[in-house]
C-alpha positions as CSV (number, residue, x, y, z in Angstrom):
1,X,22.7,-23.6,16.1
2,X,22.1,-20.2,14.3
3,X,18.3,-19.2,13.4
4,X,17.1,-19.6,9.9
5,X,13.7,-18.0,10.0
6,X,12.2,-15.4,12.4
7,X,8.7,-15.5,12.3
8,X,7.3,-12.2,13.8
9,X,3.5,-12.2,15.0
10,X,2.2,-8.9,16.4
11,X,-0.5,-9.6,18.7
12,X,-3.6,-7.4,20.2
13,X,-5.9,-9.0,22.3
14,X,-5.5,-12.7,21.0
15,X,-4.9,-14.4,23.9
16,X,-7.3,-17.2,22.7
17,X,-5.0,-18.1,19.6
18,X,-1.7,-17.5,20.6
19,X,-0.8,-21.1,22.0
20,X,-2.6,-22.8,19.1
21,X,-0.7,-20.7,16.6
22,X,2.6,-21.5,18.4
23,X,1.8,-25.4,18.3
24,X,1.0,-24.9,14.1
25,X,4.7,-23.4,13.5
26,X,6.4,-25.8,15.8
27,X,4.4,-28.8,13.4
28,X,5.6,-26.7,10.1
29,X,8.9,-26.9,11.2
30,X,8.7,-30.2,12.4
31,X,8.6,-31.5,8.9
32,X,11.5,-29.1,8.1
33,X,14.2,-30.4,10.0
34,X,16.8,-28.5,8.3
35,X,15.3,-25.4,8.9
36,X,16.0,-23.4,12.2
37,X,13.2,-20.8,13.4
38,X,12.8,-18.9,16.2
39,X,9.3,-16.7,17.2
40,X,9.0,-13.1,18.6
41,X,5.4,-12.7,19.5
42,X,5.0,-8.5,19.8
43,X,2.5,-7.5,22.5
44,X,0.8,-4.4,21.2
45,X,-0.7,-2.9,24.1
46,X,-3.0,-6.2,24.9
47,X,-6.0,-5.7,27.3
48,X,-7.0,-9.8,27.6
49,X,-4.2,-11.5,29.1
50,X,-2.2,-12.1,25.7
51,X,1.3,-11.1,27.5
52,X,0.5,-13.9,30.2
53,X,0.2,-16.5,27.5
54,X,3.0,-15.3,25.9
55,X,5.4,-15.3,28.8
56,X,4.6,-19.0,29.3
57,X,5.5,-19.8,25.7
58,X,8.4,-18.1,26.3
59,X,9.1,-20.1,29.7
60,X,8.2,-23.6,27.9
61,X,10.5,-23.0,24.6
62,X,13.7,-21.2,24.1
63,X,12.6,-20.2,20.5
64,X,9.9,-18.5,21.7
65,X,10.2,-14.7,22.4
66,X,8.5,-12.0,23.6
67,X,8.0,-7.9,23.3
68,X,5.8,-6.1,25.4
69,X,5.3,-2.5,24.3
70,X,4.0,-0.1,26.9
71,X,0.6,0.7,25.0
72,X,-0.8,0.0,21.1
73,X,1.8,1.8,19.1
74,X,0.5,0.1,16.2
75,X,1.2,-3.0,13.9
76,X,4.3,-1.1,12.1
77,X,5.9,-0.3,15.2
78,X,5.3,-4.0,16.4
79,X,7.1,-4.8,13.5
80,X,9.8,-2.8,13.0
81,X,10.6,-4.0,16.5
82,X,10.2,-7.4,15.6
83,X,12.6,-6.9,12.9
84,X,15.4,-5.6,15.2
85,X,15.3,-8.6,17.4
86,X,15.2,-11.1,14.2
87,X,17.8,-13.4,14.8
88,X,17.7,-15.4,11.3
89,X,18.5,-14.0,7.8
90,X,15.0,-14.3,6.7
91,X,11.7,-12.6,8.7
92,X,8.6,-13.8,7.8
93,X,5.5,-11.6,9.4
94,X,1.9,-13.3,9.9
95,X,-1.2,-12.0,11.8
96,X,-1.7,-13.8,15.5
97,X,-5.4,-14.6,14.9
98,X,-5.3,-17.8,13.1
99,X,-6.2,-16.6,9.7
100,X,-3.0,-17.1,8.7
101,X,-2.0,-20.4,7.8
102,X,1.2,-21.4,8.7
103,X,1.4,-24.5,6.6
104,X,1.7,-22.1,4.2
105,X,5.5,-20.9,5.5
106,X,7.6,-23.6,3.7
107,X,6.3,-22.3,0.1
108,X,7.2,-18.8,1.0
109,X,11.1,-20.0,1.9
110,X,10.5,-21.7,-1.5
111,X,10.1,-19.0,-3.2
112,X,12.8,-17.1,-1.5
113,X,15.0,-19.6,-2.4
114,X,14.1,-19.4,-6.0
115,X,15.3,-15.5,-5.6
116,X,13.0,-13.5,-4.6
117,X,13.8,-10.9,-1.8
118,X,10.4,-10.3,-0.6
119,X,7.3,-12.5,-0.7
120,X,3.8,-11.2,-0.3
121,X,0.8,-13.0,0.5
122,X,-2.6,-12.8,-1.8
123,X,-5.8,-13.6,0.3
124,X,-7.2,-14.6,-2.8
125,X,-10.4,-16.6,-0.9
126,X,-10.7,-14.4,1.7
127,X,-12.5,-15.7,4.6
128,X,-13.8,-12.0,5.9
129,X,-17.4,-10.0,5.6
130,X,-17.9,-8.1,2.1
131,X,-17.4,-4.6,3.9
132,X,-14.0,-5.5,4.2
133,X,-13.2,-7.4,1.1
134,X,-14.8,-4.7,-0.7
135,X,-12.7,-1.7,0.6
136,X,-9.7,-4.0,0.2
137,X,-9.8,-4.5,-3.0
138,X,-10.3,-0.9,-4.1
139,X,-7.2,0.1,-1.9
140,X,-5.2,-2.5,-3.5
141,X,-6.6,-1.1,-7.0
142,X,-6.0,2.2,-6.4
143,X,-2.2,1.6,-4.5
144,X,-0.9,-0.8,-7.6
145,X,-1.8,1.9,-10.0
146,X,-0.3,5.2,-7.9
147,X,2.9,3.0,-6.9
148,X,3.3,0.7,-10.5
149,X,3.7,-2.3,-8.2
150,X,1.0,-4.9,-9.4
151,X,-0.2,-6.7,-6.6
152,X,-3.5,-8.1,-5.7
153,X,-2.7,-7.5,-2.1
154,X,-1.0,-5.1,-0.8
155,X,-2.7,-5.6,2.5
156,X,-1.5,-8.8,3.3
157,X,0.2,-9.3,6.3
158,X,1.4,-12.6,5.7
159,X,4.6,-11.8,3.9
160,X,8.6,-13.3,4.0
161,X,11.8,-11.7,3.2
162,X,15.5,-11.1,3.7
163,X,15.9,-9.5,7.1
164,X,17.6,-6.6,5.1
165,X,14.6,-5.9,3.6
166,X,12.8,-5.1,6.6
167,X,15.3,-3.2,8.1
168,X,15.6,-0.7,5.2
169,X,11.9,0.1,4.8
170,X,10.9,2.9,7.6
171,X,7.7,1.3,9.5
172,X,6.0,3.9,11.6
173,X,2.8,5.1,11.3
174,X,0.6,3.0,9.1
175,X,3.6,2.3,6.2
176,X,3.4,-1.2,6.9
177,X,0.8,-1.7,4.3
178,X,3.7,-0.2,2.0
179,X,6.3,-2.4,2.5
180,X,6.3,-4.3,-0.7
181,X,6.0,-0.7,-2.4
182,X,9.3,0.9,-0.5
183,X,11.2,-2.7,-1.0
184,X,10.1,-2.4,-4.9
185,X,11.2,1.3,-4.9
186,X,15.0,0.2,-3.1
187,X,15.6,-2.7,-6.1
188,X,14.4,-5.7,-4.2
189,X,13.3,-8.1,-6.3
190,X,9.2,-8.4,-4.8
191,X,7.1,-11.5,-5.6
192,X,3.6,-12.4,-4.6
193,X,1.9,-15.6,-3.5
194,X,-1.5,-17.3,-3.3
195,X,-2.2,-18.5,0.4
196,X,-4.9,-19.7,2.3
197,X,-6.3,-17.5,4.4
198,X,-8.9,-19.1,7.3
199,X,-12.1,-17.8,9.1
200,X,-11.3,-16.4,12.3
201,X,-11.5,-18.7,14.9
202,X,-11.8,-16.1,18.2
203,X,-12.1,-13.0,18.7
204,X,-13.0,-10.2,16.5
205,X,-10.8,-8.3,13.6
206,X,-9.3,-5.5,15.6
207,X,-9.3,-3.5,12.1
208,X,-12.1,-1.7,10.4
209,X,-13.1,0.3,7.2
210,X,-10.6,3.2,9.0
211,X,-7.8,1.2,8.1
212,X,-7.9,2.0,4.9
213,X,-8.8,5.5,5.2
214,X,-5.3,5.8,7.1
215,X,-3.5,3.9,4.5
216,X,-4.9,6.2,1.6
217,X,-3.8,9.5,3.4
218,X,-0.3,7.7,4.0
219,X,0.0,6.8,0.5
220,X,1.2,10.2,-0.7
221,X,3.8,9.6,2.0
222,X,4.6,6.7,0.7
223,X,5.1,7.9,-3.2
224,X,7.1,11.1,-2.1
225,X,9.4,9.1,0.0
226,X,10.0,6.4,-2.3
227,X,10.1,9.1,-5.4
228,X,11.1,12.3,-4.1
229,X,13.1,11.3,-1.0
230,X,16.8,11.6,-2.5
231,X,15.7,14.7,-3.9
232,X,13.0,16.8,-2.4
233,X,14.0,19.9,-4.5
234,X,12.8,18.0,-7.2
235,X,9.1,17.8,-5.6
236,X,8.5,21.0,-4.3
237,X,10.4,22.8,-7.4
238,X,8.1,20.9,-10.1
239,X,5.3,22.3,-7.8
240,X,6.7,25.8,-7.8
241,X,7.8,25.7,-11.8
242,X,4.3,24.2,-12.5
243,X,2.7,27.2,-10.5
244,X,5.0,29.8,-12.0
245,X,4.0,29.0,-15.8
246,X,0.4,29.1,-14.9
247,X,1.0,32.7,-13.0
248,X,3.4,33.8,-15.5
249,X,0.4,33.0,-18.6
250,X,-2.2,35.0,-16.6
251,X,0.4,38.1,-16.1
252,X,1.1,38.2,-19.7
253,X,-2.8,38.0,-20.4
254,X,-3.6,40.4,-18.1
255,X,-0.4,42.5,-19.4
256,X,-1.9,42.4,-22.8
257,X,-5.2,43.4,-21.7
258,X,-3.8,46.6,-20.0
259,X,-1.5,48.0,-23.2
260,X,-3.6,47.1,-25.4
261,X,-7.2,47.5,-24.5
262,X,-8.8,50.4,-22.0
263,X,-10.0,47.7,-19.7
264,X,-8.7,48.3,-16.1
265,X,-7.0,45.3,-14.5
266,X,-6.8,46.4,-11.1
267,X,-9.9,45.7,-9.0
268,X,-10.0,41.9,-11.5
269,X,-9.7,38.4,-9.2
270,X,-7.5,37.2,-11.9
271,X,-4.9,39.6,-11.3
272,X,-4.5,38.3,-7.3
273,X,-4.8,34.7,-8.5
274,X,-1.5,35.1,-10.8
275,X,0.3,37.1,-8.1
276,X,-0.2,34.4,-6.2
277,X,0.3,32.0,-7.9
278,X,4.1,33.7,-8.6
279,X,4.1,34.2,-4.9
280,X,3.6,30.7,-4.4
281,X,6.1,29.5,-6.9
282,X,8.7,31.5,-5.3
283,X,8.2,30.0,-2.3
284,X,8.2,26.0,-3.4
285,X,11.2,26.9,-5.3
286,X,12.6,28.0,-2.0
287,X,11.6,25.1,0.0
288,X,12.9,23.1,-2.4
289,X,16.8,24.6,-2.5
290,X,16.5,24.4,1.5
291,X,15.5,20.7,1.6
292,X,18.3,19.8,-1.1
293,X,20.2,21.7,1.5
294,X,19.2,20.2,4.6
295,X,19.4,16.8,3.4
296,X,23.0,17.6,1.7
297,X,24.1,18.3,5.3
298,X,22.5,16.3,7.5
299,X,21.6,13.2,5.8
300,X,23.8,10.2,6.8
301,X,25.1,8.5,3.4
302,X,23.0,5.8,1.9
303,X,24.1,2.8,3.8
304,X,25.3,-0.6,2.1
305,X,22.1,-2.5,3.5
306,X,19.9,-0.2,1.4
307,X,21.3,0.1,-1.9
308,X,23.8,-2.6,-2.7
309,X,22.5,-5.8,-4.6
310,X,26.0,-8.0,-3.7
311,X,29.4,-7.7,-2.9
312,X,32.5,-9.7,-4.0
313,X,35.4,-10.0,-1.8
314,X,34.3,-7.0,0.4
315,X,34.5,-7.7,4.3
316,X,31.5,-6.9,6.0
C-alpha cells in the first residue's frame, strides 16, 4: 500500500525517547486508519546508543527506517536527507525528544488538506527555560520583519508539508530554520499552527543561545538567496550604483572646491574616500555582470518542482 505521510525525526543522543516516540505515532495513526505513514529516524552523529534503538525499531516494524550519518552534520542535513528517502507525498518533520506532540499530527494533515502547502508549528506555551524563550522570540521578531513572513515561530521544528516543498528548499548549513521563509519566497502557500509543545522528558536540549547567533548570520543568506538569487547582478550592482553616487557627490564637491576656491584638495581624506568609493563601485558592478554571467551559463533551468503551481494534462 503506498505511504501517505513520512514523518522525519532527526535524532542526537536521544536514545531514552526514541522507542516511546515511535509507540505515540503508531497510536496517532492508529486512530487514522486511512492514513498510511512510514518513519525515518536520522542519526546525527549519536554518542549514547540511539542508532542501537533505532536499528531495533527498524527490525520490529517495516515502517520504521533508519539513517546513520557518519558524524553530526547537523539538523538540516538530517533533513534534507530525510526528505530524499520520504516515501509519501507529504513529510512532516518533528524533534526526537518528546517535546513534540504527535497527537498533534492529524491537525497538521488537516490543514494541509484545507490547502495549505506547508504547515508550521507555534510553541506558543513553551515548555523551555526563559534564556531560551527569550532569544527565540527576538529571532522570530527580528526574521518576520527582514523576510515579510509573519510568523510567531520560525524556529519550530515541528512542521508538515508537500514532499515538494522540501525538496526545493536548499537545507545545508543552519537554513533549516528558514524553510517556511524559502517556501514563502517559491509561492507556496505557508500557514502556521498552535501545538502543544511538552517539557522534556530526558536528556538535555542539545541547542543553546548559539543557535541563534548562527541563524542571524545565515539570515542574510537566506534574504539574498530568496531575493537576489535569480539575479545576482541585481545585488551587487545596487551596491556598486549606491557607492558610485555617493563617490561621484564627493568628486564633484571636492571638484568645486578646487576651481573655485584656493583650497588644495590633495593631501584631504575625503578625496581617497570618493576614489574609493568609485573604485569600489566599479568593481560590484563588475561582479555583478560576471554572476549574471556565470549563472546565465551554468545554471540548470528552473525545474517544474520549483516553480509550477499545477499542471493540466501534462505527463509527468
Amino acid at each position: 500500500m503506498p505511504t501517505d505521510v513520512t514523518i522525519i525525526v532527526p535524532v542526537l543522543n536521544e536514545r531514552a525517547s526514541i522507542q516511546a516516540l515511535a509507540d505515540e505515532i503508531d497510536m496517532t495513526f492508529a486512530a487514522r486508519p486511512d492514513v498510511v505513514h512510514d518513519v525515518v529516524f536520522v542519526d546525527d552523529g549519536s554518542t549514547d546508543g540511539s542508532w542501537d534503538e533505532i536499528a531495533k525499531l527498524c527490525e520490529l516494524h517495516e515502517h520504521v527506517r533508519g539513517v546513520r550519518l557518519r558524524r553530526n552534520f547537523g539538523k538540516a542535513a538530517a533533513l534534507a536527507i530525510g526528505s530524499d528517502l520520504a516515501a509519501g507525498p507529504i513529510v512532516l518533520t518533528m524533534d526526537g525528544d518528546l517535546q513534540d506532540d504527535p497527537a498533534e499530527i492529524p491537525r497538521f494533515l488537516d490543514a494541509l488538506a484545507n490547502g495549505a502547502d506547508l504547515v508550521s508549528g507555534w510553541k506558543r506555551v513553551r515548555h523551555d527555560p526563559l534564556g531560551k524563550r527569550l532569544p527565540s522570540k527576538v529571532f522570530n521578531r527580528i526574521t518576520s520583519t527582514v523576510s515579510g513572513l509573519d510568523l510567531h515561530d520560525h524556529n519550530c521544528g515541528f512542521k508538515a508539508g508537500r514532499r515538494e516543498v522540501f525538496r526545493s528548499v536548499p537545507l545545508y548549513g543552519e537554513l533549516h530554520r528558514y524553510i517556511p521563509v524559502m517556501a514563502h519566497d517559491l509561492g507556496y502557500r505557508v500557514t502556521e499552527l498552535e501545538v502543544n509543545h511538552r517539557p522534556r522528558a530526558h536528556g538535555r536540549s542539545k541547542y543553546g543561545f548559539e543557535r541563534y547567533v548562527r541563524g542571524l548570520l545565515d539570515l542574510p543568506t537566506v534574504l539574498i538567496i530568496t531575493r537576489y538569487g535569480r539575479r545576482p547582478g541585481h545585488f551587487f550592482g545596487g551596491i556598486g550604483i549606491l557607492f558610485g553616487i555617493i563617490g561621484f557627490a564627493i568628486l564633484a564637491y571636492l571638484s568645486g572646491v578646487w576651481f573655485f576656491t584656493e583650497r588644495p584638495i590633495g593631501t584631504r581624506p575625503l578625496l581617497m574616500f570618493g576614489v574609493l568609493l568609485e573604485v569600489v563601485a566599479v568593481q560590484m558592478i563588475s561582479v555583478g555582470i560576471l554572476s549574471e554571467l556565470i549563472l546565465h551559463r551554468t545554471a540548470a533551468r528552473p525545474s517544474r518542482i520549483e516553480l509550477v503551481a499545477e499542471t493540466v494534462g501534462v505527463a509527468d
